[in-house]
C-alpha positions in Angstrom: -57.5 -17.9 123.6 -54.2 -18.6 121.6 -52.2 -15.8 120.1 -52.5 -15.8 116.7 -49.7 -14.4 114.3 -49.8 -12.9 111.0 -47.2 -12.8 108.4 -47.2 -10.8 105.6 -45.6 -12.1 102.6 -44.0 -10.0 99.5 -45.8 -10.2 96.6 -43.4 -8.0 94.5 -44.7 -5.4 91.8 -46.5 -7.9 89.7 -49.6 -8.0 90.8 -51.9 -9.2 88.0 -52.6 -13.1 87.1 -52.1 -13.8 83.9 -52.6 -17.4 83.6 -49.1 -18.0 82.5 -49.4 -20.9 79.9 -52.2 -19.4 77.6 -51.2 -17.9 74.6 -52.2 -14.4 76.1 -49.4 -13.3 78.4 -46.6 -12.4 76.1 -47.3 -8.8 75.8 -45.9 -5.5 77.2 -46.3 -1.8 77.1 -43.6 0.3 77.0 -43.3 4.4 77.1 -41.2 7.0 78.2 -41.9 10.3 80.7 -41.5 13.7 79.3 -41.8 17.3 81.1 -41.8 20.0 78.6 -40.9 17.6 75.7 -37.7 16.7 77.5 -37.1 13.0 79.3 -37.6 12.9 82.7 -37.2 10.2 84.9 -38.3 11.8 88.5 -41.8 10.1 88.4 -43.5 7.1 89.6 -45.8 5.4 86.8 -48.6 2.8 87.9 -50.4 0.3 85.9 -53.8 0.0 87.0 -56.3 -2.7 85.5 -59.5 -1.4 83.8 -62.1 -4.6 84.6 -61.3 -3.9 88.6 -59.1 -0.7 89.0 -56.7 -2.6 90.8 -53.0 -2.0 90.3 -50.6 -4.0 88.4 -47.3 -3.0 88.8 -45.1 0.5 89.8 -42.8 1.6 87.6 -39.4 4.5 88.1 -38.5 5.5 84.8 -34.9 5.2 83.7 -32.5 8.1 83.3 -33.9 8.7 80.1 -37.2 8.1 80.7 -37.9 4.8 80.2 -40.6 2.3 81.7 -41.7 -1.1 81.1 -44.6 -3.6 81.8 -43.3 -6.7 80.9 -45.4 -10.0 80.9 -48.8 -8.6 80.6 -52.1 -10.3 78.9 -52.5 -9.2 75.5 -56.5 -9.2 76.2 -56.9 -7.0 79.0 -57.1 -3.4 79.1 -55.1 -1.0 81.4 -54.8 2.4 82.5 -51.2 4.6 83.8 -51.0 7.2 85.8 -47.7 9.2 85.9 -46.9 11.4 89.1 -44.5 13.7 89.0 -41.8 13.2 92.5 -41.5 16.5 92.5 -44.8 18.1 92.8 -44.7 20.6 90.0 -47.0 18.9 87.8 -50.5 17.1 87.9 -50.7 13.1 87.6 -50.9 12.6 83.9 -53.3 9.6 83.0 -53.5 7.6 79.7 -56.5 5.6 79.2 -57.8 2.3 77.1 -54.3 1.1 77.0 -53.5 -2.5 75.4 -50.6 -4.5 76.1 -49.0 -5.7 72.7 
């Protein structure tokens, strides 16, 4: 028997195939974090797709708050969940979410 080596290779936080070259890939969604009304920006955000649950792409907000999914079809629908770094909070989810 020969050894036999595996390689892993980065796929980077884009995960989804969107058939670049159709006229459905030109879409985003964009939001921003909040705790108690204010911006927050210690969280992790995740897009997860709805057909297969599988996740698109991990977000950190900015300093104010900010997160983008850039590049996404306009056809398919999404789900995010929002965790809080810091534990204080429960994951916040937002459901049936479109790309625009």
């Amino acid at each position: 028997m020969r050894p036999c080596s595996r390689k892993a290779m980065h796929s980077g936080s884009f995960l989804q195939d969107v058939g670049f070259g159709t006229k459905n890939t030109v879409a985003s969604i964009q939001g921003t974090t909040k705790k108690l009304g204010k911006q927050y920006k210690d969280a992790l955000v995740i897009l997860y797709s709805k057909s297969n649950f599988q996740s698109i792409a991990v977000q950190k907000p900015s300093v104010n708050g900010a997160y983008a999914f850039l590049g996404l079809n306009n056809t398919a629908q999404f789900f995010i969940v929002a965790f809080d770094n810091n534990r204080q909070y429960n994951a916040v989810v937002q459901d049936n979410v479109v790309a625009k």
